[in-house]
RODO-2510 file (C-alpha; in nm, 4 decimals, decimal comma):
residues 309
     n   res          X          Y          Z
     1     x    -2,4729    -0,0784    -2,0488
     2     x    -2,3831    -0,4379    -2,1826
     3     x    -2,0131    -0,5482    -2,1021
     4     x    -1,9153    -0,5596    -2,4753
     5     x    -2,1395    -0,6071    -2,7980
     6     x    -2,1061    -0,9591    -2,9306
     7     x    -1,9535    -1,0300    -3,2689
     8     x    -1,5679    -1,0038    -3,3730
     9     x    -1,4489    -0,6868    -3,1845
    10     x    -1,4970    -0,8356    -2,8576
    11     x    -1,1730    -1,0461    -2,8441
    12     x    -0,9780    -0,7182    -2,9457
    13     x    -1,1640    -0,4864    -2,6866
    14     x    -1,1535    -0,7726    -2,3859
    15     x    -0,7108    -0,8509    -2,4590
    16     x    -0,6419    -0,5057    -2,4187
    17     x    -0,8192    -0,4629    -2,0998
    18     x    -0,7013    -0,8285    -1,9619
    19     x    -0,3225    -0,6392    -2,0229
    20     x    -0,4088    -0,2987    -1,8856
    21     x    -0,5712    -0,5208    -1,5826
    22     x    -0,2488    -0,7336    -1,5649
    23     x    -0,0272    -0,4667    -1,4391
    24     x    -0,0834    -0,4400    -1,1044
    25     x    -0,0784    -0,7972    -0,9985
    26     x     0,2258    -0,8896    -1,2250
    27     x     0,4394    -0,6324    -1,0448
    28     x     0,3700    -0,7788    -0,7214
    29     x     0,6000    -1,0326    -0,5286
    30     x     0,5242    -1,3871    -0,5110
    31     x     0,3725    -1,3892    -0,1637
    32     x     0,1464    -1,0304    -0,2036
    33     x     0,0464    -1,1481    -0,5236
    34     x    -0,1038    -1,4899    -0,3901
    35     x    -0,2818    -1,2649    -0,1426
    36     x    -0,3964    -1,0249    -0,3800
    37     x    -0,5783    -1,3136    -0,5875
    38     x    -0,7077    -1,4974    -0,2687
    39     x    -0,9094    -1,1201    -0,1555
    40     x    -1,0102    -1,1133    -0,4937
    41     x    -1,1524    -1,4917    -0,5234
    42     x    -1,3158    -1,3807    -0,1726
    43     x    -1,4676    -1,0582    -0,2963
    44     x    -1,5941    -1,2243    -0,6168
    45     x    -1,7733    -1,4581    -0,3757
    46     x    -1,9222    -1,1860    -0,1589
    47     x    -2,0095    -0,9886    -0,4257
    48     x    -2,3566    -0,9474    -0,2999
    49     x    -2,2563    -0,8293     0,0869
    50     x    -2,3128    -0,5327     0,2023
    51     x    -2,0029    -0,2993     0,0814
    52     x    -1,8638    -0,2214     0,4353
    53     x    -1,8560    -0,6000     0,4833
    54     x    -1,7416    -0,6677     0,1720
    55     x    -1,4673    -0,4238     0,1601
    56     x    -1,2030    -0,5095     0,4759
    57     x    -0,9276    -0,8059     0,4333
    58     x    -1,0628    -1,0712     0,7159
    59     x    -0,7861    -0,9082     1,0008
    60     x    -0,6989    -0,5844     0,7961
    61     x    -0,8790    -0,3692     1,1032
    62     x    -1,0602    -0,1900     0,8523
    63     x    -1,3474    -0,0424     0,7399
    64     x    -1,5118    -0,0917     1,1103
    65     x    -1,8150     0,0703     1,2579
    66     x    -1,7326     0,0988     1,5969
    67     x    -1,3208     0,2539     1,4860
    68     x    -1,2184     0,4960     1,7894
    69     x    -0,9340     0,6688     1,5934
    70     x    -0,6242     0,8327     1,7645
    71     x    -0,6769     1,0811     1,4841
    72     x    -0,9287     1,3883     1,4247
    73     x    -1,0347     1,2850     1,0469
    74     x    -1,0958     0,9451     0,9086
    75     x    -0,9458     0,8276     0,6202
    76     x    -1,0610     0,7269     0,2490
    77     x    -0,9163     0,5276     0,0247
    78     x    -0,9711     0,5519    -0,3204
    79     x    -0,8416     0,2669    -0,5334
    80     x    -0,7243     0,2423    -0,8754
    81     x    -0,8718     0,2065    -1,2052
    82     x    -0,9144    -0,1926    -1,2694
    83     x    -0,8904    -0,3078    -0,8759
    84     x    -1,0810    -0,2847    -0,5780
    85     x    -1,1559    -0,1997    -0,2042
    86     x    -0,9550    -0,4665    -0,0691
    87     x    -0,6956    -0,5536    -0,3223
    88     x    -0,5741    -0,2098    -0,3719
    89     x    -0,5409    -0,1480     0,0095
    90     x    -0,3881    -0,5083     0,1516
    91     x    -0,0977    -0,2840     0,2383
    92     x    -0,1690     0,0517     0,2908
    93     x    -0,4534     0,0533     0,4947
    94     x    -0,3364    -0,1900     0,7801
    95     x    -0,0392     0,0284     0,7946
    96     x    -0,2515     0,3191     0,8581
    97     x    -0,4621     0,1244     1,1637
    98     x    -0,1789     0,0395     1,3450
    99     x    -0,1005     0,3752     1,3375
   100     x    -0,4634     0,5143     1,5145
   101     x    -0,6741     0,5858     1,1905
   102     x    -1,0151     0,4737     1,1051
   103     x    -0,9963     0,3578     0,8141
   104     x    -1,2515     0,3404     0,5142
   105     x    -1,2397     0,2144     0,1339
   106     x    -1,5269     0,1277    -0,1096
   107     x    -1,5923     0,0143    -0,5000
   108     x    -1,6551     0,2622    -0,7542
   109     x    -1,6908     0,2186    -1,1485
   110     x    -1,8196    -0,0792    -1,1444
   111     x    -1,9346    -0,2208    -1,5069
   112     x    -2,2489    -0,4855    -1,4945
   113     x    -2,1220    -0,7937    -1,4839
   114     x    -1,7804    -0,7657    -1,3800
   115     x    -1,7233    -0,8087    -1,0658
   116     x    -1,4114    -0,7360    -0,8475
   117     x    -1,2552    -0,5254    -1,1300
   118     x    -1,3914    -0,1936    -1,0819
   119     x    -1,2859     0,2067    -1,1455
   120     x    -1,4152     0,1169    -1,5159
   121     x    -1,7117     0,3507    -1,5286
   122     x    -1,7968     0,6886    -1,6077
   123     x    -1,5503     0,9014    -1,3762
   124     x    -1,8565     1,1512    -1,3320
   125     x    -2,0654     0,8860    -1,1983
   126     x    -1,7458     0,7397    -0,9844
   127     x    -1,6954     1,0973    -0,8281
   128     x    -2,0988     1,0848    -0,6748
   129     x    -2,0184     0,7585    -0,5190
   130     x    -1,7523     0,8946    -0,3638
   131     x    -1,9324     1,1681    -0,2416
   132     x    -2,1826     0,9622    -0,0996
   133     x    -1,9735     0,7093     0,0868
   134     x    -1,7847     1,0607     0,2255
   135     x    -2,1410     1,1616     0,3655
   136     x    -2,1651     0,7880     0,5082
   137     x    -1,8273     0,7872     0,6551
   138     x    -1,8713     1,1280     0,8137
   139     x    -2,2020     1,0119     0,9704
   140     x    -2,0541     0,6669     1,0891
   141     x    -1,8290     0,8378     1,2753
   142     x    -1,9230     1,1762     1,3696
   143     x    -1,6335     1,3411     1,2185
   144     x    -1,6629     1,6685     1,0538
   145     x    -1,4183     1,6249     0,7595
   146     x    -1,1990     1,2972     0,5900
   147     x    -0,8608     1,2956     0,4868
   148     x    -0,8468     1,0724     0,1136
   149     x    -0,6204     0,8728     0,0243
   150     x    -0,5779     0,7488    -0,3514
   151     x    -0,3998     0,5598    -0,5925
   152     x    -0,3762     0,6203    -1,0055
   153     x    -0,7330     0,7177    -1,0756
   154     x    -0,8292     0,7279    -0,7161
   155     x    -0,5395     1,0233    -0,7061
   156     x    -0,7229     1,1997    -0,9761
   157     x    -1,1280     1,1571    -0,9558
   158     x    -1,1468     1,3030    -0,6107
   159     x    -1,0024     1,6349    -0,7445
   160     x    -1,3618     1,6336    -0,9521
   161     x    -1,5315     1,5481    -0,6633
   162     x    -1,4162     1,8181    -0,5037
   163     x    -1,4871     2,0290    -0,7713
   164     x    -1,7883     1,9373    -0,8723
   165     x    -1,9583     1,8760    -0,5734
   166     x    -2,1694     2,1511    -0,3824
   167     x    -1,9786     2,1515    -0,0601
   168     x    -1,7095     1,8871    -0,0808
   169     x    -1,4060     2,0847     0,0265
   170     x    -1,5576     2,1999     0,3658
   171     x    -1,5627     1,8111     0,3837
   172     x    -1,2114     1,7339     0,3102
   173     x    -0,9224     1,8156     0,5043
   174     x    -0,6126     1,6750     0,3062
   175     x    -0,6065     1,4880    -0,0480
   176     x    -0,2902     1,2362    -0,0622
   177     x    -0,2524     1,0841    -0,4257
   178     x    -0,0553     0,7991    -0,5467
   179     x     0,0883     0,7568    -0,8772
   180     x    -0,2209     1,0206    -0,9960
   181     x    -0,3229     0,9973    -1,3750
   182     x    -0,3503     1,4020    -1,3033
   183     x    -0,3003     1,4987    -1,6600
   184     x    -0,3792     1,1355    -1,8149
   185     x    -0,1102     0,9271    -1,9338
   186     x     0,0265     0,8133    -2,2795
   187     x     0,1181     0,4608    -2,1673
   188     x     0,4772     0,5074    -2,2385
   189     x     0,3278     0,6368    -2,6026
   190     x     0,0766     0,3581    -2,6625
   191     x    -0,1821     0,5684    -2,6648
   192     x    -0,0954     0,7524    -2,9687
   193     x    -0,2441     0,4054    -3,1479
   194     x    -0,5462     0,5682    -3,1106
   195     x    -0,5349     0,8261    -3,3725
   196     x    -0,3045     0,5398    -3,6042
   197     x    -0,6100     0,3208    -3,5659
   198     x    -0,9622     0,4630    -3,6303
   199     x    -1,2200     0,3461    -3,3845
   200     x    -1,0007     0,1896    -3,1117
   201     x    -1,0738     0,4739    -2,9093
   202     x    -1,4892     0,3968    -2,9460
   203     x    -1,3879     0,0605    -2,8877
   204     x    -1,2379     0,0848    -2,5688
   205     x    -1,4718     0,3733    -2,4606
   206     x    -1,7565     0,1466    -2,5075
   207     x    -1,5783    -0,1180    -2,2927
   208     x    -1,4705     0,1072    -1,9809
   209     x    -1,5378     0,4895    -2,0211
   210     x    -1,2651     0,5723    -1,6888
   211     x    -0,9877     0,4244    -1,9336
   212     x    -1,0304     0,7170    -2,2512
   213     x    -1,1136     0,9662    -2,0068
   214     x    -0,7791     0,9516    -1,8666
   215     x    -0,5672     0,9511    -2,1841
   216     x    -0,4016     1,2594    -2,2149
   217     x    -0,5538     1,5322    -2,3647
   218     x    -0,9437     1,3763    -2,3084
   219     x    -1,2392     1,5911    -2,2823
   220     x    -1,2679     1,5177    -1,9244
   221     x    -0,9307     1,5902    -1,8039
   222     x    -0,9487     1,9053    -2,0413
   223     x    -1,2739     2,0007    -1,8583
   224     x    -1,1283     1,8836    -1,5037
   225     x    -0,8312     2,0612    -1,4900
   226     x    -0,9298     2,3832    -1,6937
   227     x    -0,9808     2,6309    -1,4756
   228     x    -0,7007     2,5066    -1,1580
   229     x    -0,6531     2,1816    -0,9980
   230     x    -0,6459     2,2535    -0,6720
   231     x    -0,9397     2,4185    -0,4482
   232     x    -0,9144     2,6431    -0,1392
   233     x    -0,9058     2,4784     0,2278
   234     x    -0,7597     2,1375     0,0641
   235     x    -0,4301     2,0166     0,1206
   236     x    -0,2703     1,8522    -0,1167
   237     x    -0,0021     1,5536    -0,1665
   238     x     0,1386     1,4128    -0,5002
   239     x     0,3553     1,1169    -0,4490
   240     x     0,5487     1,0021    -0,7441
   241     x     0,8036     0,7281    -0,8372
   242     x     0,9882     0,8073    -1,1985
   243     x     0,9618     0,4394    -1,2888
   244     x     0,5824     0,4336    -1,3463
   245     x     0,5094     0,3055    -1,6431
   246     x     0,1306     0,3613    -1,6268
   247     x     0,0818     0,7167    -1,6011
   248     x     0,3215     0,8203    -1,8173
   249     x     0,5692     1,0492    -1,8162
   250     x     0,5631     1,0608    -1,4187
   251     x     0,6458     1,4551    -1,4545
   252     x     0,2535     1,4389    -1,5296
   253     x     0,1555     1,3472    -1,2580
   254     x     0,2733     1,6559    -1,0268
   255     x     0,0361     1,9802    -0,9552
   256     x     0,2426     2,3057    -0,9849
   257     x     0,0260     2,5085    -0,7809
   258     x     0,0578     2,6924    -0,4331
   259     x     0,0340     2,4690    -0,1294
   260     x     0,0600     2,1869    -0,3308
   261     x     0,3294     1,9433    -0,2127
   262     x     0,4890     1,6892    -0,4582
   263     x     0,7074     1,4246    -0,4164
   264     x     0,9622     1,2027    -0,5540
   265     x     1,0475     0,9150    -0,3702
   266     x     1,3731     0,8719    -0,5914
   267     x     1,4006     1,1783    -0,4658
   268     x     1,4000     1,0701    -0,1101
   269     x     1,5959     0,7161    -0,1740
   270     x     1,8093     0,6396    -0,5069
   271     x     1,7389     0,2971    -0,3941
   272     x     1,3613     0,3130    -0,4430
   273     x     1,2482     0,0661    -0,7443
   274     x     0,9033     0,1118    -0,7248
   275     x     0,6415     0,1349    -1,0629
   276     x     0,2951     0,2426    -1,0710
   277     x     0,1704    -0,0841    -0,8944
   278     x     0,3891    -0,1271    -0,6494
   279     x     0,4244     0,2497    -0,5212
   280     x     0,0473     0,1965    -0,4003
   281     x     0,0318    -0,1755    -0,2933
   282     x     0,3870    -0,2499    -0,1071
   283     x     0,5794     0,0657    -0,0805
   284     x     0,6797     0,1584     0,2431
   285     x     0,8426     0,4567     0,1904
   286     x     0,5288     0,6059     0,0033
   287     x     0,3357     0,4252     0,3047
   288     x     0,5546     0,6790     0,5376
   289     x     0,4993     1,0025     0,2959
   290     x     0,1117     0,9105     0,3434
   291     x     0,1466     0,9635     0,7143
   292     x     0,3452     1,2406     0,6864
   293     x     0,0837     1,4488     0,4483
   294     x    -0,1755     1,2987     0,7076
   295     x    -0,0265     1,4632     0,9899
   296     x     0,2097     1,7163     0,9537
   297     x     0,2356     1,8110     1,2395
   298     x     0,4358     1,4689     1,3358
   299     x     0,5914     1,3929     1,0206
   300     x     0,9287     1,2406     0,9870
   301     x     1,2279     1,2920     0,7011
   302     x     1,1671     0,9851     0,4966
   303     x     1,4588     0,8034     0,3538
   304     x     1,6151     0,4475     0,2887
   305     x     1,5559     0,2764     0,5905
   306     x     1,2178     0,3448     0,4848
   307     x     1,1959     0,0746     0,2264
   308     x     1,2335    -0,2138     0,5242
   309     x     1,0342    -0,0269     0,8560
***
């Protein structure tokens, strides 16, 4: 599929995206920011390596062959609609190697074309790559089931992975989401320009499928979440901040079924500032609810001091 048809709607289609895309990196700070642009600049150059290669932050300790982990399951990470395997994961997934994991992320929803900005295709299609880099993790390292770990999309496609695919939750042990477009989001109400403007929606369908499939109310999430959203042998995280202003309202973004735990971080700290960027890319006291739904069995009350350790 081309990037965009040439003639006038191109501008329109390409601005919105370029602010939808925006997000992430303008609610970083100064220094995480610079980083995140250098990993991109570096994965734009090495678009053609391999994707294991291609994946890891030069010293991020991930994404390594030859991981011995302190931990029975492996983790995958999932990243977000509009970012990448490294970008996405500059903070979370060093965090999670110096605490014993092996740990794994990958591109999905990639658009020809476009490099480093990915999570922009079909989610059907992004759900078999998953899949298949599960299969390739598990056979890597020997493990009989991964732990995922996944931020705004990446929260939401592996629940149709798992559903969808013959087998997938005898591969899974937990599912941890971040910020999860679980019911699609309104953009703090800006998507209800699509029905004031007739063919915006084909517009920016055409442009990135993943992007209209998670507006509430889309055929796929109707489909997706239809008949449950949860499926047996699974555990399940939701981890929440109520100043996202991506997946909006953040109530939406919480499963109320059995077994499913969901969290609040305001809950957990009044002090907590975090948005839908930040909550995946810096946060350390989601960072800390991560390794808590990752091992139970260990976990520790998260609070305050959480923001700084």
């Amino acid at each position: 599929m081309p990037l965009a048809k040439s003639g006038p709607s191109k501008k329109p289609r390409l601005a919105l995206f370029a602010g939808l895309l925006a997000l992430p990196l303008l609610a970083l700070p100064g220094g995480a920011a610079n980083a995140a642009a250098n990993a991109a600049a570096n994965a734009a150059a090495n678009a053609a390596a391999p994707a294991a290669a291609n994946a890891a932050a030069p010293g991020g300790g991930w994404n390594r062959a030859d991981c011995v982990s302190e931990h029975p399951r492996p983790v995958v990470l999932v990243h977000g609609t509009g970012a990448n395997a490294t970008v996405n994961w500059l903070g979370l997934a060093p965090y999670l190697v110096e605490r014993g994991y092996c740990v794994y992320s990958f591109d999905y929803g990639q658009l020809p074309g476009l490099p480093v900005f990915h999570g922009l295709g079909p989610i059907e299609e992004s759900s078999a790559q998953l899949a298949a880099f599960v299969d390739e993790v598990l056979a890597t390292t020997g493990a009989a089931e991964v732990d995922l770990v996944g931020h705004s999309q990446g929260g939401m496609m592996p629940r149709h992975y798992l559903k969808n695919h013959p087998g997938a939750a005898d591969k899974v042990g937990a599912l941890v989401a971040i910020a999860p477009s679980t019911n699609g989001t309104t953009l703090l109400g800006l998507t209800r320009l699509l029905d004031v403007f007739p063919g915006l929606a084909d517009a920016i369908d055409g442009f990135s499928p993943a992007l209209t499939q998670q507006v509430v109310g889309s055929d796929f999430l109707t489909e997706l979440n239809a008949d449950g959203y949860t499926v047996p042998g699974v555990d399940y995280t939701v981890i929440a901040t109520r100043y996202d202003e991506v997946v909006t309202p953040y109530q939406s973004q919480f499963i109320d079924e059995p077994g499913v735990r969901n969290v609040l971080l305001q809950d957990l700290c009044p002090l907590n500032v975090s948005e839908h960027a930040t909550i995946g890319l810096t946060d350390r006291m989601a960072f800390h609810e991560v390794a808590n739904a990752l091992d139970p069995a260990t976990a520790e009350p998260t609070d305050c001091r959480h923001i700084f350790s």
